[in-house]
N, C-alpha and C positions, 0 to 999 in steps of 0.2 A: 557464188554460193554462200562463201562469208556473211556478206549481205543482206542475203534470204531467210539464212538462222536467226541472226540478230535482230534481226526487224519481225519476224515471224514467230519466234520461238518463245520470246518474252511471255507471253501470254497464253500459257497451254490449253485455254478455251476456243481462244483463235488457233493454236498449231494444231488440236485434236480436229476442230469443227473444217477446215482446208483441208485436211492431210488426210481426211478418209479412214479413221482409223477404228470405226466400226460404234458400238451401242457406249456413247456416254452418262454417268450416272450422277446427276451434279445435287447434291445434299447442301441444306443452306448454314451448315457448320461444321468443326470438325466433331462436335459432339451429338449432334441429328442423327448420324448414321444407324440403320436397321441390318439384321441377318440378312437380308436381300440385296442391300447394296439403293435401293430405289426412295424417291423424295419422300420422307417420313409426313404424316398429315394426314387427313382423315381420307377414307378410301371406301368408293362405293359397294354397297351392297351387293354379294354376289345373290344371283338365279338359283334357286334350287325348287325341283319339281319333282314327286315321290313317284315312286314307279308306275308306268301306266301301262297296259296290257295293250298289244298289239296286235289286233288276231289273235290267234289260239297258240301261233308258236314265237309269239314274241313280244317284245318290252321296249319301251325306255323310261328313260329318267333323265333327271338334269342334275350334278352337284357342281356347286363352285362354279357356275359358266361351262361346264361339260358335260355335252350330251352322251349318254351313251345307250347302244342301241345292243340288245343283247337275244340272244335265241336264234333257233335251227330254221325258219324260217318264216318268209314274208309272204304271205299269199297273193295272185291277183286280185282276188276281190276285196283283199285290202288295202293294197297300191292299185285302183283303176285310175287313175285321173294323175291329177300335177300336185297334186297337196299331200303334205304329210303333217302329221298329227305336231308338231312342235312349233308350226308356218309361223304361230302367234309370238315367239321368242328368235325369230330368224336372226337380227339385232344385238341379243346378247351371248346367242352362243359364241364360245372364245376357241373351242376344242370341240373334235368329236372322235370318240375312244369307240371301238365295234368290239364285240364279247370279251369284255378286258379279266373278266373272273374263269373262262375255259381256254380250248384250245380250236373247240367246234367250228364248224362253217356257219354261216349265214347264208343261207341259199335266199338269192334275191329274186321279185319278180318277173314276167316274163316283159313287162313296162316298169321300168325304173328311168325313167323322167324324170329328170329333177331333184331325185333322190336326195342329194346332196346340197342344193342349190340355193342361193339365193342366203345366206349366213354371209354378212359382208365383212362380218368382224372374225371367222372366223380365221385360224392362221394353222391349224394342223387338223389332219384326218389320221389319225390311228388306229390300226389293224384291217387296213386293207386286204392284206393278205389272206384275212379270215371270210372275206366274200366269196359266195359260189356264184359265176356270172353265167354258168352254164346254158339258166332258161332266157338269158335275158336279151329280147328282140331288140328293145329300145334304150340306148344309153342318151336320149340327147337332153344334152340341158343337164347331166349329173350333175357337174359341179361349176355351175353358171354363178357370175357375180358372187363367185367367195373375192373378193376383193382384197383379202389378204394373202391367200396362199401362196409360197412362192414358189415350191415344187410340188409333183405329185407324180409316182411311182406305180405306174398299175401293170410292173412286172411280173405279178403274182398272178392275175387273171388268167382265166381259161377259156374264154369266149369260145361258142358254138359256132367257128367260122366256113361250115357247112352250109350256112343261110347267110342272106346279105342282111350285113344289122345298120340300124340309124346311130351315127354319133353325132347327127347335126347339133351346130351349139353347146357341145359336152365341154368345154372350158371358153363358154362367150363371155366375156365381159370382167375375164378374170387378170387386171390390166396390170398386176405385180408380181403375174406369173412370169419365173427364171427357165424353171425346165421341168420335163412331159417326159416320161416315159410311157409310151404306148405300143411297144414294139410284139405285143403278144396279137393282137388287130393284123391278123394278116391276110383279110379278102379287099382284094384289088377294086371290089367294089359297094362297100361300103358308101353308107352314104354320110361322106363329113363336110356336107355345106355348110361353111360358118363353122367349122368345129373351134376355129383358133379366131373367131372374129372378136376385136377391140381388147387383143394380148398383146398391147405394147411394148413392152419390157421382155418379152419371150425371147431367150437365146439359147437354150438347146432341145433337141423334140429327138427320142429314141426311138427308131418306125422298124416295119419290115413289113413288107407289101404293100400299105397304102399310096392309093396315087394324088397327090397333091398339086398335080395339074389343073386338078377340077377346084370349084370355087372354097376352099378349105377357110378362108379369110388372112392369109397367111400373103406377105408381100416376096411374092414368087422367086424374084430370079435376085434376092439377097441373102442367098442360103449357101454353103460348103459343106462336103462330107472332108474334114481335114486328116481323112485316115486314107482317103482315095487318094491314088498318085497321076490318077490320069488329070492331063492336062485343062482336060474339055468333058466337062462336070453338065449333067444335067441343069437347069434352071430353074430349076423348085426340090426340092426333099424329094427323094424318089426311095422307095420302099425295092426289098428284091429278097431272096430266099432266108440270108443272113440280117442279123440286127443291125444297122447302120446308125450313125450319130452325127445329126446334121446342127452346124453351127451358125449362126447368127455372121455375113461379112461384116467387119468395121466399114463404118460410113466416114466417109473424109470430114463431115461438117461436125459428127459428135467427137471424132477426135480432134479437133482442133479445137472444142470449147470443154476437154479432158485436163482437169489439172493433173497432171501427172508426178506430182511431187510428195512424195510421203515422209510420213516420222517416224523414224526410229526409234523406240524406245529399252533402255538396258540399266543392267545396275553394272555393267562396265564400259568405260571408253571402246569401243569397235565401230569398226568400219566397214561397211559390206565393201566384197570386191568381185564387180561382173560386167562383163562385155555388154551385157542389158541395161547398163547403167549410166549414167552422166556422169561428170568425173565430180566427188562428193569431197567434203569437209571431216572430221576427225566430232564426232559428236563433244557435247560441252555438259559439263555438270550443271547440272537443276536441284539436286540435293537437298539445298535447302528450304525448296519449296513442297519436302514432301510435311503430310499429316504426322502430326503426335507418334500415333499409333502404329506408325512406319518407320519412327526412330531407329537410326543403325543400319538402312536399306541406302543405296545408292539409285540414285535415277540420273542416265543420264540420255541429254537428245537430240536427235540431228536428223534434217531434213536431205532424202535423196530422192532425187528424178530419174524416172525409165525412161528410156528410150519409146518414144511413140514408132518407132517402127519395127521393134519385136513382134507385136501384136496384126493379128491378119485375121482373127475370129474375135467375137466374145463369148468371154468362156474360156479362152484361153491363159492357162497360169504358165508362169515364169518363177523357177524354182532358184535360188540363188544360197551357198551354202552357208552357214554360220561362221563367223570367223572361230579361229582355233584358240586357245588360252592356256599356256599348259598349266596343270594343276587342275582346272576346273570345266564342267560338263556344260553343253550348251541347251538350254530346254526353247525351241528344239533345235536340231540341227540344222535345218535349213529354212529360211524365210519363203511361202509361197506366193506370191502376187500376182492376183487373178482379174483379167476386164471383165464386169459386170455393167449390165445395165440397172439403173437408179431405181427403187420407188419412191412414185409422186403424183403427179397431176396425168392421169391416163390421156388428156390430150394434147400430152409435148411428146415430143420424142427425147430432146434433149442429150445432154451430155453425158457416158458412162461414166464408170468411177473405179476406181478401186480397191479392191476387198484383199486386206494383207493380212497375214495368219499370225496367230497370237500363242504366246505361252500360255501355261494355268497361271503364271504366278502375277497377281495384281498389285496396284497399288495406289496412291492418292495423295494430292495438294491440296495445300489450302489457297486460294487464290481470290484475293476482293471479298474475304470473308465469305467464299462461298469451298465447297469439296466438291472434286473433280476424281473419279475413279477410273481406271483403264488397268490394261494389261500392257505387260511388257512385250515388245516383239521379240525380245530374247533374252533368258533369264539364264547368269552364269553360276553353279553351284559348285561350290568347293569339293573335290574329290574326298572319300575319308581318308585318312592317315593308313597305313598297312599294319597290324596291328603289331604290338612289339610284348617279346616272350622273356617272363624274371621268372627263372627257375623252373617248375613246370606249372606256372601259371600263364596266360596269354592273356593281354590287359586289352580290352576296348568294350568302350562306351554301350551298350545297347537297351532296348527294350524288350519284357516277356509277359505273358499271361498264360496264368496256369488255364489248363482244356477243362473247361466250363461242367461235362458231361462226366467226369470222373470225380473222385474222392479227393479230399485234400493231400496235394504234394508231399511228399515227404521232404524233408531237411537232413541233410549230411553235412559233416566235419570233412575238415580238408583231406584227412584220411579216409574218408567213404563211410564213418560208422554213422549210423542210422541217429538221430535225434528222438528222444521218446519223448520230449516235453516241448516244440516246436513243428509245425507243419504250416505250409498255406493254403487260406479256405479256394475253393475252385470261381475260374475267372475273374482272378483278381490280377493287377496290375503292379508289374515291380521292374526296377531298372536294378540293371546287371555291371558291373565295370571289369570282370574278367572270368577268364573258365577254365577249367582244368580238365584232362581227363585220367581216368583211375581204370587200369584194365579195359581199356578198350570204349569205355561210357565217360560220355560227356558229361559236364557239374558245368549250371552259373550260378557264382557267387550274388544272393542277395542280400547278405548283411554280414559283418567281421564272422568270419569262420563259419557260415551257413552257407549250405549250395544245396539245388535243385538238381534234379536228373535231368537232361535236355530232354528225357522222352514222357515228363511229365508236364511239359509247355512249347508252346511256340513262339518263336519271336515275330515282332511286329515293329512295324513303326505309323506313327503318328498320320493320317491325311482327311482331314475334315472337308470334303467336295461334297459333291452331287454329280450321279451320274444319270448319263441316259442310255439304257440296253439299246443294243440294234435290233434295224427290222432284219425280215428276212428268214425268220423260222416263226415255227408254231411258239414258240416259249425259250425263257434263257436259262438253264437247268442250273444251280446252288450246289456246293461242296460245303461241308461243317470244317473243322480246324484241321480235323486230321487225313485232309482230303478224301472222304468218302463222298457219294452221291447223295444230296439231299433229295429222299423221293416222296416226299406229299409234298412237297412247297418251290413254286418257281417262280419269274420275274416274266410278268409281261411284258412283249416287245415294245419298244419307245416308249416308255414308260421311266417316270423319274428315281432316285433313289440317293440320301443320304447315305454317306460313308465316312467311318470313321478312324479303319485302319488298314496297313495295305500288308499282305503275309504273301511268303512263298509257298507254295505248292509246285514241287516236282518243278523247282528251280524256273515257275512261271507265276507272274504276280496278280495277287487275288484282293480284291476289296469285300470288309465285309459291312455287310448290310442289317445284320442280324446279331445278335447272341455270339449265336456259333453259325453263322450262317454266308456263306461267301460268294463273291460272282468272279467270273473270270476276267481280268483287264482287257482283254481281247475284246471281248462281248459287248462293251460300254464303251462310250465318251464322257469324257470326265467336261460339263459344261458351266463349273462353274467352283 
């Protein structure tokens, strides 16, 4: 293992590009770099098309490479055939966003063929959930030759499964599909000839009733349900009253062309330790290969190998926990490392790979004059201190902003008297280093002998991401500072969002998005 570091490690464009460790971002100096992180230089022109009417109860448009398709419904006589009005731009669409400005259905037609189909560049479908599939006889071909998509959740759907409907070809040719959920399809006979034809890379499908005996395009008898305990497992995907989750078996020939050896990356010396493991090295400091800009951050890296015989699906992750540090938090706790099949050349099959889980916190080398950025696989943060109490003062560092929607703050003397020539204007920004309280009410000190009333501010602290809401509801509903309900203004599902700082609410943590405008941590993932 010594050996494998050394020889390997030296060069973190070789240890990242081996070791699987997910979207690298290489900039051609330490002073190129943009707010995105992506190779600075001129960058093509996005697609933008003004809205165009759709029938009587509907629209699209294109901004920025994103389609959106917006209105209460799609008539037959204007979905009769295989075409849709944007065929001409198939190529550039990037995204497609469904009623992103309401919360309304989109009642689709009773032929939605192709609907979706044929966008090769395209890599997300958003607000699925806002489809009425109610009328719809014909799904086949929706989402054919998206050739990027790598999941697709059609959880949401209500299908008419009173009549037998066509799915033939609904995800053909879509060869970087991961996983399907389709488990709302529950007439046994349904017609999915070819539904899954030339989904190479397909390793988990969510069913309940469909029968996958019949010519589905799916390679039959290499599938598990690894929630069943019976021994002697049907030989294709088998659907039944309950949703079931059928997996992808590991093929002996792509795990043995599986590098299974990955990198670790931390700003402290650790060591994973698990029975899923090869017996590993003590990572080594790289430190001074980080960027300028990373001044003061510690990187350090070390290569471990799993065990290729944990693994009996793909799709299957292996959780392993963080080592412990005391003093300090480990972001996150535990390391996830999942078998995945690759995107590539839809005619290999080829070797899977591994997809290991990443902190938020990044970081960057400079290496052959080029910059190289990633994430740490586990970033250790200093616990704070406990605060410590002179008198009836209590000393620690923090951040406040006065509530935006009020009048300016008033200013108090250490003794509570009122300031008549001193206040501060509303949502403005001030650090605190201690607090008192006087009859029952809290004061933070914002300058020699000035304090604030704790119930004329909120504290905050600093976190400049981007988030993306989750699916799964009509809308992700906004609280203002003082935990109220924001009710004209809400966040559409998967949908992106800038944040700039993160506040308590009822002891649960809120980003805000807005002014005075908040979302629930719960609701988002913080992607970047």
């Amino acid at each position: 293992m010594k050996k494998l570091v050394k020889t390997l490690i030296y060069s973190l464009a070789v240890f990242i590009g081996i070791f699987g460790m997910g979207q690298l971002n290489v900039l051609a100096d330490d002073s190129d770099q943009n707010s995105t992180g992506t190779t600075t230089g001129e960058q093509s022109e996005s697609l933008n098309v003004d809205e165009q009417k759709w029938g009587d109860n509907a629209s699209w448009s294109i901004k920025d490479d994103v389609l959106y398709l917006n209105g209460t419904e799609i008539s037959d006589n204007e979905k009769g055939d295989l075409t849709v009005p944007w065929s001409q731009y198939y190529e550039q669409i990037k995204k497609v966003v469904i009623n992103s400005d309401n919360n309304s259905k989109l009642l689709l037609p009773s032929n939605s063929s192709y609907l979706f189909a044929n966008m090769t560049n395209v890599t997300e479908i958003g607000g699925l959930n806002k489809l009425d599939v109610s009328k719809v006889d014909s799904f086949e071909g929706m989402f054919a030759e998206d050739n990027f998509l790598l999941n697709i959740d059609l959880s949401s759907f209500e299908p008419n499964q009173e009549k037998e409907l066509n799915l033939s070809k609904m995800f053909n040719d879509d060869f970087r599909l991961h996983e399907v959920d389709i488990s709302k399809f529950t007439n046994s006979n349904d017609n999915i000839k070819n539904i899954f034809y030339k989904t190479n890379r397909l390793y988990q499908i969510k069913i309940s009733g469909l029968d996958f005996s019949k010519d589905s395009g799916l390679d039959v008898d290499s599938w598990i349900n690894p929630n069943d305990e019976k021994e002697n497992q049907a030989e294709y995907p088998q659907g039944g009253t309950d949703v079931s989750t059928w997996n992808l078996k590991v093929s002996e020939k792509n795990m043995s062309e599986t590098f299974f050896t990955f990198g670790l990356y931390s700003n402290k010396s650790v060591t994973l330790n698990s029975d899923d493991l090869e017996d590993s090295e003590p990572s080594g400091d790289y430190s001074s290969m980080l960027a300028s800009d990373f001044s003061g951050e510690k990187l350090f890296m070390g290569a471990l190998t799993i065990k290729k015989s944990v693994f009996s699906y793909v799709g299957q992750t292996i959780t392993i926990q963080a080592p412990s540090i005391s003093g300090y938090t480990a972001n996150p706790n535990t390391v996830k490392i999942k078998l995945k099949t690759f995107n590539g050349d839809p005619n290999k099959i080829g070797a899977y790979v591994l997809d290991v889980s990443k902190s938020e916190k990044s970081f960057a080398v400079i290496q052959n004059g080029n910059r190289m950025e990633n994430n740490y696989t586990i970033y250790y943060t200093k616990n704070p201190s406990a605060p410590t109490v002179t008198s009836k003062f209590t000393h620690k560092l923090q951040t406040l902003t006065t509530y935006p929607d009020q009048d300016s703050a008033d200013i108090y003397d250490e003794d509570g008297n009122l300031s008549k020539t001193v206040a501060l204007s509303p949502n403005s920004n001030w650090q605190t280093d201690e607090y008192m309280t006087i009859k029952g009410e809290k004061y933070y000190r914002v300058a020699t002998n000035e304090f604030v009333k704790a119930s004329d501010i909120y504290l905050y602290k600093d976190k400049d991401s981007v988030v993306r809401t989750h699916d799964g509801a009509d809308y992700i509903s906004l609280d203002n500072s003082h935990g109220d309900t924001v009710t004209n203004r809400a966040l559409a599902v998967k949908t992106d969002w800038k944040i700039d700082k993160v506040i308590k609410i009822n002891n649960e943590d809120y980003y805000r998005v807005a002014t005075n405008e908040f979302v629930k941590a719960d609701n988002v993932d913080v992607i970047r």
